[in-house]
N, C-alpha and C positions, 0 to 999 in steps of 0.2 A: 322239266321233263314230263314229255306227256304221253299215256300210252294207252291200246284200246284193247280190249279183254274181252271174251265170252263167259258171262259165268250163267251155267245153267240154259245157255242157249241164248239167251240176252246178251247184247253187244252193249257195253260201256266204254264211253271214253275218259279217263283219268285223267287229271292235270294237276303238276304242280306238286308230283307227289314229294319231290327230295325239300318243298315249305318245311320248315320246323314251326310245329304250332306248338310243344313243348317246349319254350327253349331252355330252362333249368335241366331239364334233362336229355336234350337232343333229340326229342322224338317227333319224329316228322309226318305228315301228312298219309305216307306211305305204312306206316308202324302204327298208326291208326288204322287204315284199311285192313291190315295185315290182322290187328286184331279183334276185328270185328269180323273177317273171315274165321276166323276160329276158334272164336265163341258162339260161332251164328247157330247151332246146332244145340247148346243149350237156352242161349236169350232168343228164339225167334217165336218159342211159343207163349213166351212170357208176352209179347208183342204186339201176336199177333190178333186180329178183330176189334184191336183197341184202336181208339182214336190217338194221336200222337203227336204231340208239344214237343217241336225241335228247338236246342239252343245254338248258336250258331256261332264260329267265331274263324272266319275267315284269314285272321291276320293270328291267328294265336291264341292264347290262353291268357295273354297280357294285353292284350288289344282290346277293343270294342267288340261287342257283341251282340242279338238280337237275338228274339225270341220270333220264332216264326207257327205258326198255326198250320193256316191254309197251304194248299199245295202249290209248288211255284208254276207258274203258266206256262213255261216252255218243263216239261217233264218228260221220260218217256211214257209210253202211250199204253205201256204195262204194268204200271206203277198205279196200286189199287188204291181209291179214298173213297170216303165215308161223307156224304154230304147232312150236316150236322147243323140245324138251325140257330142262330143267335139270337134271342132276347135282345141281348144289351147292344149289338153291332145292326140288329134288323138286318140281317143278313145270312145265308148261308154261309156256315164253311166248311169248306171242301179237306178234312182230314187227310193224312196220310196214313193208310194202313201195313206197317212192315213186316208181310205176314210174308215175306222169302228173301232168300242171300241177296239177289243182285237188287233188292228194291234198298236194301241194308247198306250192303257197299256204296249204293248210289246216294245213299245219306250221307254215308262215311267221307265219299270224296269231293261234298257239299260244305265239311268241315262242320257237320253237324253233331260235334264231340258229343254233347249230352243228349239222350231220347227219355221223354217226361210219358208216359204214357198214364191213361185214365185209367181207374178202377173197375169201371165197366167198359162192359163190349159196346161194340157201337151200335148194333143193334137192339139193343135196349140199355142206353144210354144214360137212364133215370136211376139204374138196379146195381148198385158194385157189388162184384162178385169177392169183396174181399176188404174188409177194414185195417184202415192201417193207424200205427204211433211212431212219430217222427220223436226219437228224443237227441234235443239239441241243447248243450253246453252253453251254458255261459262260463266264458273265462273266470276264475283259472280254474273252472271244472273243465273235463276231458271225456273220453269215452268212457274211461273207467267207471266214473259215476256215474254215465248211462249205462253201464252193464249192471249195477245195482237196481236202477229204477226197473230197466229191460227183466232184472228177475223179480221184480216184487209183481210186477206186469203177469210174467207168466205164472206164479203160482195162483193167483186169481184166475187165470183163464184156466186153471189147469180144477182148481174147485167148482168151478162149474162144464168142466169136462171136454173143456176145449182147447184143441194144440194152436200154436203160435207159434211162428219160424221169425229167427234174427237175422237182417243183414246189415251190413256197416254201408252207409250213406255215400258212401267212397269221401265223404269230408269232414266234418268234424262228430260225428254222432252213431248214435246208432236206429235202428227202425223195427220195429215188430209187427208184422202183417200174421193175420188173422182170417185162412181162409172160410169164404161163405159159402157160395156156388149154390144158394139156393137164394129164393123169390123172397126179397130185401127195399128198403128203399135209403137214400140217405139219408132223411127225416130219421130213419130209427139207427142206422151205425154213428150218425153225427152225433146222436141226443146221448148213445148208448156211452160212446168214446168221452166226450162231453165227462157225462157223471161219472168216469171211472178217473179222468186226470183229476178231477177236484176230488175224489174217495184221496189218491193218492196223495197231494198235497195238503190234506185234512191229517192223514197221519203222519206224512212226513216233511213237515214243512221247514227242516234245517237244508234239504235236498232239491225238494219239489216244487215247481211252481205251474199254476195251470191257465197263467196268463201270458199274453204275449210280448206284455211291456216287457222291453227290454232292458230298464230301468230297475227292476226286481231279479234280471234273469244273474247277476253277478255271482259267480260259485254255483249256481245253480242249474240244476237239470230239466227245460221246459217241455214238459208233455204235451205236444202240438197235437191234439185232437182235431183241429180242425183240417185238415186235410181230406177227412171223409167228407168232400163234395162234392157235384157234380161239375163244378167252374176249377175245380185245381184238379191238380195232379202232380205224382211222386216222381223221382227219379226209377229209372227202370233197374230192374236187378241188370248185374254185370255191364249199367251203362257206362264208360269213361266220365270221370270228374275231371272240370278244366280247374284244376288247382297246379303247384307248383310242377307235380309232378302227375303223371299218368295213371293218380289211383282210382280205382271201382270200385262202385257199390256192388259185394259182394258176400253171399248169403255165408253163414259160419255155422255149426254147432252150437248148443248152448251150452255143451262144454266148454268149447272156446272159449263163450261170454264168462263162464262161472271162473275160468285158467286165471282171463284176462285179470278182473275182480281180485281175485286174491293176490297177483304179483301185483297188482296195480301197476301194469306196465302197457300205456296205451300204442305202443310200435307191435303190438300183439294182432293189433286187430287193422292194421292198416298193409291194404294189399295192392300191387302194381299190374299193369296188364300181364308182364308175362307172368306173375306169379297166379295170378286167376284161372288163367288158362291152364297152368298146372293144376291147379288142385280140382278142376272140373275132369278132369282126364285122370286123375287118380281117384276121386271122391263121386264124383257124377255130379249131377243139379240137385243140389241140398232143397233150393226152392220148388221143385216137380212137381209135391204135394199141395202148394198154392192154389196151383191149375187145375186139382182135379178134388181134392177132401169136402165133403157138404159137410156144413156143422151151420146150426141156425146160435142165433144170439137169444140168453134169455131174455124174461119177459123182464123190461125195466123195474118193472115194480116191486118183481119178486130177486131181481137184484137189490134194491134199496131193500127192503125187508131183513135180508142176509147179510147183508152191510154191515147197518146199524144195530143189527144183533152184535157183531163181533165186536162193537165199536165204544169208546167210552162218553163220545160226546157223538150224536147224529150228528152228522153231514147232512146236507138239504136233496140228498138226493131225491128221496120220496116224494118232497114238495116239485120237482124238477118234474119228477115222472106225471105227478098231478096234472101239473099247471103248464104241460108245456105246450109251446102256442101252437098256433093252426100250422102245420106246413106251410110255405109259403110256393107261390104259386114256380113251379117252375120256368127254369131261363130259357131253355135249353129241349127240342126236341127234334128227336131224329126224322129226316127227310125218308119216304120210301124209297127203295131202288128197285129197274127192270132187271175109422174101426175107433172109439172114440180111450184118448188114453183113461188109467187109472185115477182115480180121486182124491187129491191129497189136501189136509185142509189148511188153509189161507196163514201163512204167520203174517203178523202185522208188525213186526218188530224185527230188528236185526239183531 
């Protein structure tokens, strides 16, 4: 079934909408567009000026799938991108920027379930406006025990006076972004995030681990700092996850997280398309303040300092903050185109 739509004055052609690309749950091609119309209004600004890492899966959520970058060559002629040079590829590439509905739906009925977008804008490219911590399970840990780590996270950022907003990965974990929106570079959110997963697994290493072998990760909760880079990127708030079923990564309370925690009941924190789209329509976009709160990061050093005061054995932060190496030359440069909360101090114990 294929059918041709105006949205917003842009003509689209749709095809194929009754595919089921969910088929554990019967959700079909169409129930994907359907939801991306009406979350467009709070994911679009999450989106928008970012460069954007589509994941693709044409046959389903069970089938093959590709990660696509660049824009495809036959696109419409209204569909904005970011021409983004590569290092590694000696090549431009031509981003897609999803900064409106029908550039969105036209993802949508590309079967581009997942949108991975950058940290930074595209036009300064170098600069994320926002550090993030992916914390990811190892079996038979769950989210529940990333809502532990997720709060030992936040009262750290919260002693040195800085908010932090949770949303669930729409997969197995949970994620804590930390808005900047001021003149930052990776070199210092990487190094920052870096010293704060190993702070954590220095105190808590029946829980924590701040490597990525997977081999260590069993029961355990991995603080993925590396993600603050200019070569990756996260999954988008409110993007669809191709998992079993139709669930988003979807921003929560840290109520929620603390709810979750104490029943230790992780079906708490896993949420469906339509159920997102409800609680955006009764709650509004928990994430809003991402997009607009300035809060600078402190200075490494006088993080290590404050540290290892509270601490009964240093962590090598300090030596970290020393000795850390020259930045390394960037991959990646962009082509030209024609109120802070209360203070509370750090428990290191549960």
């Amino acid at each position: 079934m294929d059918s041709t739509i105006e949205v917003q004055g842009k003509q689209l052609k749709l095809s194929n909408l009754e595919k089921v690309l969910y088929p554990e749950a019967g959700f079909t091609k169409q129930q994907v567009i359907d939801y991306y119309v009406r979350i467009a209004p709070a994911m679009l600004p999450h989106l928008a000026e970012r460069a954007l890492t589509r994941k693709r899966y044409p046959n389903g959520v069970d089938e093959e799938f590709f990660y696509e970058k660049n824009a495809p060559q036959h696109r419409p002629d209204w569909v904005k991108t970011a021409p983004i040079w590569s290092e590694g590829n000696h090549r431009t590439v031509h981003y897609i920027l999803a900064d409106d509905l029908p550039t969105l739906v036209w993802l949508a009925n590309l079967a581009a379930i997942e949108l991975h977008p950058s940290l930074a804008l595209a036009k300064d490219i170098t600069c994320p406006t926002m550090m993030v911590f992916d914390l990811d399970p190892g079996p038979p840990a769950n989210i529940v025990q990333c809502c532990q780590v997720g709060i030992w996270l936040r009262e750290i950022f919260d002693h040195f006076g800085l908010q932090s907003f949770p949303k669930t990965s729409g997969s197995k974990g949970l994620q804590v972004y930390v808005p900047l929106n001021t003149p930052t570079k990776y070199e210092s959110t990487k190094t920052f995030a870096h010293a704060l997963a190993q702070l954590l697994e220095h105190e808590h290493r029946e829980m924590v681990v701040s490597d990525m072998k997977k081999s260590i990760r069993t029961g355990k909760v991995f603080v993925d700092w590396s993600q603050n880079d200019e070569h990756k990127t996260t999954i988008a708030v409110y993007s669809l996850r191709a998992r079993e079923r139709p669930t988003v990564s979807t921003p929560v309370a840290w109520e929620e997280v603390e709810r979750t925690l104490k029943k230790r009941d992780p079906n708490l924190l896993v949420f469906e398309a339509k159920q997102t789209v409800a609680r955006v329509e009764k709650l509004g976009d928990l994430f809003a303040p991402v997009l607009e709160l300035k809060q600078r990061l402190p200075d490494l050093k006088a993080f290590a300092a404050s540290a290892s005061a509270e601490m009964e054995e240093p962590v090598s932060i300090a030596a970290q903050a020393e000795d850390e190496e020259e930045p390394k030359k960037s991959r990646r440069r962009v082509v030209k185109k024609t109120a802070a909360p209360a203070t509370r101090k750090v428990r290191r114990k549960v």
